[in-house]
Structures are given as C-alpha cells and as structure tokens.
N, C-alpha and C positions, 0 to 999 in steps of 0.2 A: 524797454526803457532801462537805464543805468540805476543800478542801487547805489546808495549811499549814505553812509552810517556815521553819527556822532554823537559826542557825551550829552547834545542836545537839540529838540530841532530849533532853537533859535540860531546855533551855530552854522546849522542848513542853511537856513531862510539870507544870512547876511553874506554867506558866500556866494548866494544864486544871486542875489541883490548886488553885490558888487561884481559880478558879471553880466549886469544890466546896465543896457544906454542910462545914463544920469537924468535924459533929456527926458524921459517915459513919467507919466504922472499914473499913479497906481489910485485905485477904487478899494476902498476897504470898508468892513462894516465897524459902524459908531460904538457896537458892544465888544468891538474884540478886549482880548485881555493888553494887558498895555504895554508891556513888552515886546511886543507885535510894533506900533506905532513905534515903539525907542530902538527899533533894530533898523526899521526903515530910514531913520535918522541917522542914525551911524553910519549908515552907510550910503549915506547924501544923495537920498533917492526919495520925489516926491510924492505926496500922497493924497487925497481928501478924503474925508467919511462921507461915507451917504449913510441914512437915518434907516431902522429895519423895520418889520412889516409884526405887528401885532398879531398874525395869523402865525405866523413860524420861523418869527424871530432871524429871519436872512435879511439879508440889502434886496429892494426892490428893484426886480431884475427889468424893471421897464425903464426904469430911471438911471440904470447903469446902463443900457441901452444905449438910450435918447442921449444919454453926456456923452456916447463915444461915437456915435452918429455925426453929431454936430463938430466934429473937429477932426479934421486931416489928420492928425497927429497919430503918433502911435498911443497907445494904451495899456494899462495892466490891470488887472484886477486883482486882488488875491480876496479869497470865497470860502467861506463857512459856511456850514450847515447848522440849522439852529441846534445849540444843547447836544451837537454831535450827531445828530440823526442819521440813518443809514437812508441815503437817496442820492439815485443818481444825478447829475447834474450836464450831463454831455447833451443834450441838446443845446441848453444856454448856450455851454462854452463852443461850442458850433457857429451860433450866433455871430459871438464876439469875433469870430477868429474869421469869419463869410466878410465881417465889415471890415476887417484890413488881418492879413494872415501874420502879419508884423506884431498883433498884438498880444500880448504876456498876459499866461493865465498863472496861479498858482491857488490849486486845491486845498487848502490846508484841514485838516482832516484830524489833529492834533487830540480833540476831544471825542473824535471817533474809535470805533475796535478800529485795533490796527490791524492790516492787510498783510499777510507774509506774502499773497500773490496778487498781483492787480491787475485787473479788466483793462482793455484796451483804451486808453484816452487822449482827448486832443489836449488837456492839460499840459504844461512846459514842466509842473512840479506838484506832484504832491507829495504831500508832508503826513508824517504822523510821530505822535510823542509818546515818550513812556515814564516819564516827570509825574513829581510830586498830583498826586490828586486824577490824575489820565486816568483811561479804563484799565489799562496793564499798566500798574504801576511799581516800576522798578526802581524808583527814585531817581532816575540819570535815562539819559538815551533818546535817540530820537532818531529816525531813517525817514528815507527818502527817494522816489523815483524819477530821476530826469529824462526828458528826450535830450536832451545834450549833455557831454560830458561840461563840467566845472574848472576852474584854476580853484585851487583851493586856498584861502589866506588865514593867514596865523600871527597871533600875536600875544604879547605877553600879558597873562591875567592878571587883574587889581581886584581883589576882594573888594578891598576899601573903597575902590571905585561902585562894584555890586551891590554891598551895601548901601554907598551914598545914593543912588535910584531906588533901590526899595523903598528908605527913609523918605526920598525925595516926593515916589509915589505917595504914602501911607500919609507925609505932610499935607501934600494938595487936596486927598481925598480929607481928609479932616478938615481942611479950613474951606473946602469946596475951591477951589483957585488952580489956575491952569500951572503946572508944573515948572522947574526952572529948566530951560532946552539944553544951556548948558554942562548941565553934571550929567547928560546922556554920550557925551564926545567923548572919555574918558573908555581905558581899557575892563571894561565891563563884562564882555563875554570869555569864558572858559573854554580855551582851543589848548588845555595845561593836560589833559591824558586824552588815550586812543583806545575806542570801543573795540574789540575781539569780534569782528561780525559773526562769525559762526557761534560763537557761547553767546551773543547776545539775542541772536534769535531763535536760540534753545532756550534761553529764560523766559521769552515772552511765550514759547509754543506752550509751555510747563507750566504757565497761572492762568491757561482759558480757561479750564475747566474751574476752578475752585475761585476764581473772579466771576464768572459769569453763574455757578452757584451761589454764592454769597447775595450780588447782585438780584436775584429771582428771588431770594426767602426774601430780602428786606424790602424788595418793593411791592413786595404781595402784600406786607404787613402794613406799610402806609397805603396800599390802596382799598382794604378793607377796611381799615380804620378812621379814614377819613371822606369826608366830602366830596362826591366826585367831580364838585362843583368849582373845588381849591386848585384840581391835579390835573398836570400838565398832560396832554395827549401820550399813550404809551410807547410813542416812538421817539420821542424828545429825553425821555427817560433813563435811557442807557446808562452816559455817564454818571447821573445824581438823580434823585427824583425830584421834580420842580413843584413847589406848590406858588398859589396866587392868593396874597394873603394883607388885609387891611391893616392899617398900623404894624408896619414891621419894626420900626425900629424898636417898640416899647416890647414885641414879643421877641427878639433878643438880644434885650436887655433880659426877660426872664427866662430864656434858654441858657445864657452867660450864667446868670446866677446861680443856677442850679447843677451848676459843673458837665452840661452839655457842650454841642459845637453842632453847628449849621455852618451854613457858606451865602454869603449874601450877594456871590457873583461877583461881575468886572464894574467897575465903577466906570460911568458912562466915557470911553475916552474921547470924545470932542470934546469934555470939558477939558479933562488935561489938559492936552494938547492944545486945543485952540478957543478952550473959553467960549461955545458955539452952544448953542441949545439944540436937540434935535427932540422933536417930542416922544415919538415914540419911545426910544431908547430910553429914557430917562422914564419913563414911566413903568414901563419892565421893569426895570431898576428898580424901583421903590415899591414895587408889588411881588418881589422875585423870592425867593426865600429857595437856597437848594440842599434837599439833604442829603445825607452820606449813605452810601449802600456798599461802602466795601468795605477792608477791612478793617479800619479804625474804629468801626462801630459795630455790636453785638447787638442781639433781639432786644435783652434788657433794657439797653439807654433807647434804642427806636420805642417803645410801648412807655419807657419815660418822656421823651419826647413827645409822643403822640399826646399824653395828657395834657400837658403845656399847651401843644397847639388848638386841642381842644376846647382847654378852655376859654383860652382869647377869642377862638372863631362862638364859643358862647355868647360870649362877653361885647363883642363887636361884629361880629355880622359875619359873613359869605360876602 
C-alpha cells in the first residue's frame, strides 16, 4: 500500500475524498468526532449516520449491510473501532466489497496505536492521527496507507475560518441545535507546512515506550480504585479510560471546580449535522465520562479525581 503523510489526518481524509465519485453516499458512525462529518462536506461528498451498538460502541455492521444490499449503487463506508480498540475488521470489509468490489472502505483508526507497519487489507484507506489528545500525541500529524496512489489538493489556510467551525461547533453543542452548514465551505483545513516523513516517524517510534507507560500506571490506578461496575471493558481502554456514570453533567461540574479535566467525548453528530435522534448514541453520550491517562495528568490529580468520582457514585448510585 502507499504511505502517506500530513500535518493532519483530516487533510488525508479530504484529499482521498475529493478523489472520490461525488455520486458515492458513505456510512459513517453517529459518534464520530465532527470534524469527520465537516470534511465530508467540504468536499461535497454524501454521507448518513447509522446509530452504534451499546455493546462496543461501532455502527451495526448488520445494518450497514442490509442499506448496501438494497441499492445497486456504489457505496462507502468509513469505520471506527469503538474508543479505538485494537480489532481486526477484514472480514466485514470482505463483506462489503463481495456485495459490489466498487465499493469504498476507509478504516479510520485515528484513536487507535498507530501502525508504522500494516497487515494486509482490503481497505482503500486507512488513517491514523497523531493530534492533540491521539494515543501518540505529537500535537500535528497524521499518515495514511492507500491501495491507490492520490492527486493531492492544496489550498490556502483561514485560521479565522478554523476558528469560525470550532465556535460554530461549541455554539450548537451548547444550545443543542444542528450546526450552521455554511461556515464548513470556507478555507478551514491547514495544507500551510509539510511533514519530514522520516523525522516524523522517528518521533512517534520515540513516545511508545513512555506513552504506553504512563498509560499502564494510570489505568491500573482507576481500575483499582473504582467500581468495576462504571469501567469500560479493558480493550476499549487504550486511548482514555471510559467510565459509565449517573448524573454526569452535575459531576463535571465538580471535577471543573476543583481545577481537574475529564473529556466528556464527541457530542452526538446527527445532531449537528442533521438534527436526527439516534438513541443509542445519544445515550453513551450522557453516560460517557473519559479520563486522561497520558501526559497531561499525574498520579496526584488521578487519586484527586478518583475522590470526586467516588463520591458522587456514593451519592447517586452505579
């Protein structure tokens, strides 16, 4: 497969995208992060959510099925693994590809360890990031391996424009309202500097070790210290530790308070986007709480934390 390296993998994702038929309607999961959905947009390429599976947090792969069964057409999907989990998925994508060999897969793998070498697959792409918050977190970067080579396109960055979608986001999730479509057409993504492939995948070789120690001491520490009742199965784990937790938003509100930080996840995007309910998703969502295991965080704030959450799981239940 062909490597291929940029300041991000959204800037992947929009050039494999605009080397795709326009006519292609893609499958996507309802929790992706929503930058995902505003890349797809940009690059005037269709998409629907299907709703994910309360078991392991993926699109139900019966139902991405049966929607591309039922139509002659071509197809794409692009596929997450719940909370990044390490599993393979070549049979599905087997599947899809048996029911018309026309149709676009892309693995996106972004919240996964990234691969410096990758297993054989019928995938057309897969993605992985090295962004703010990723398991290798270098702040920038993101690679990629295609079965076909790319035209690559370029164009001039708008901050202002980047900004205006973050706000745009941060606005809709606050007033709960599907987003303006508008301020996503604007020059938003950063094609303004070029990754060093060889130094950049010397930096990532250079933080397994001391990423994936860090990683180990703090998720021991919340899985001893808590309920095994709250925490996400150990394979869902990798990137953040996931607990499941009653009344979230009043417990951070007291993790805020106390000069802590959690991550409350991707805010459902079929709301964004299309103002659509899907239930599952939206219920993850409000049950989801994820904590930090790299290096932003030290033992001390995890065993502060842990009291916090403690006492609410007192206080309100499992």
């Amino acid at each position: 497969m062909n490597n291929i390296v940029s300041n991000r993998a959204t800037n992947i994702l929009y050039n494999f995208l605009k080397n795709t038929d326009n006519n292609i309607i893609f499958y996507i999961p309802s929790n992706i992060c929503p930058i995902v959905p505003a890349t797809f947009l940009k690059a005037e390429i269709k998409f629907k959510f299907i709703d994910v599976s309360i078991d392991n947090y993926e699109m139900d792969k019966d139902e991405v099925l049966n929607r591309i069964k039922l139509s002659n057409n071509i197809h794409g999907i692009l596929w997450t693994n719940g909370y990044g989990r390490e599993k393979s998925n070549e049979i599905f994508f087997k599947k899809i590809k048996f029911i018309n060999k026309k149709n676009i897969i892309i693995d996106d793998q972004c919240l996964s360890i990234p691969k410096l070498t990758i297993r054989k697959t019928i995938a057309d792409l897969v993605l992985f990031s090295t962004g703010y918050s990723k398991f290798i977190d270098l702040d920038h970067g993101g690679f990629g391996y295609l079965k076909k080579k790319i035209n690559e396109n370029y164009e001039k960055y708008n901050k202002a424009s980047y900004n205006s979608l973050i706000n745009e986001f941060r606005n809709s999730i606050n007033k709960n309202k599907k987003i303006n479509i508008n301020k996503i057409k604007k020059n938003w993504i950063n094609f303004d500097y070029k990754i060093n492939k060889k130094e950049y995948f010397k930096a990532i070789s250079k933080k397994f070790d001391s990423v994936t120690r860090q990683k180990n001491i703090l998720n021991n520490i919340y899985k001893e210290n808590l309920p095994k009742e709250v925490i996400f199965a150990d394979d869902f784990n990798n990137w953040r530790f996931n607990i499941k937790i009653k009344n979230k938003v009043i417990l951070l509100k007291s993790i805020f308070k106390a000069n802590l930080f959690v991550s409350s996840h991707y805010y459902p995007s079929n709301i964004l986007f299309e103002n659509i309910n899907m239930k599952n998703t939206e219920k993850i969502y409000k049950e989801t709480i994820n904590l930090f295991n790299d290096h932003r965080f030290d033992t001390n704030q995890a065993f502060k934390l842990l009291d916090i959450i403690n006492k609410h799981l007192k206080k309100y239940g499992i």
